[in-house]
Residue, then its C-alpha position, 0 to 999 in steps of 0.5 A: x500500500x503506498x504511505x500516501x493512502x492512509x493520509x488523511x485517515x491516520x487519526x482515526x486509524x490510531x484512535x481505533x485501536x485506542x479504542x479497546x484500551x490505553x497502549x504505548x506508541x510502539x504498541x500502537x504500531x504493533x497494533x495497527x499492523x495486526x489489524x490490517x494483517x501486516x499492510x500497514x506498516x507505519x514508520x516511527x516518524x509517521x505514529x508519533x508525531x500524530x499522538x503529539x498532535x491527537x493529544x494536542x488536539x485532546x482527543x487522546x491523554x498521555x502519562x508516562x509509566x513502565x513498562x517491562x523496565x522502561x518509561x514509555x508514554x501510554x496514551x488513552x483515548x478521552x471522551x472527545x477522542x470517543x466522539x471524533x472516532x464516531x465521526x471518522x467511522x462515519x465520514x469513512x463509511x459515506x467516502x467509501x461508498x463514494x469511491x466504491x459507487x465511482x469505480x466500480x464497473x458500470x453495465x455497458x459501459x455508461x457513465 
């Protein structure tokens, strides 16, 4: 998949898998791999910037804890992060329909 494709629909990527539970950056991108059955592969560069910014945003809380020795930042979607992630579901829904309705193929060839 090429990395320009998510654009536009990472946040709501991350918000979603915050969605059952609080994890750490590296965790996340675990996650987000899982999930898409190792299609998305996300850089560092691309993850952490966007909870900076999704935390800026209020959408998600950080605190930092240990875990397995380490201090790591743990991110937690908030009630806002919630209501977002409800709109992104839905703006996803009605865009892909669009596009799916746009290419599919058309009987007989009409536009």
């Amino acid at each position: 998949m090429r990395p320009d494709a998510i654009r536009g629909h990472l946040d709501g990527l991350i918000l979603s898998v915050l969605e059952a539970g609080p994890r750490h950056g590296y965790a996340i991108i675990e996650a987000l791999q899982l999930r898409s059955g190792g299609v998305l592969d996300l850089p560092t560069g691309t993850v952490y910037p966007a909870l900076r910014r999704l935390e800026r945003a209020a959408l998600l809380s950080g605190a930092w804890s240990v875990v397995g020795g380490r201090k790591r930042r743990t991110y937690t979607l908030t009630r806002a992060g919630r209501h977002a992630l409800a709109g992104q579901r839905t703006e996803w829904t009605e865009f892909s329909s669009v596009v799916d309705a746009v290419l599919r193929p058309v009987a007989g060839g009409q536009a």
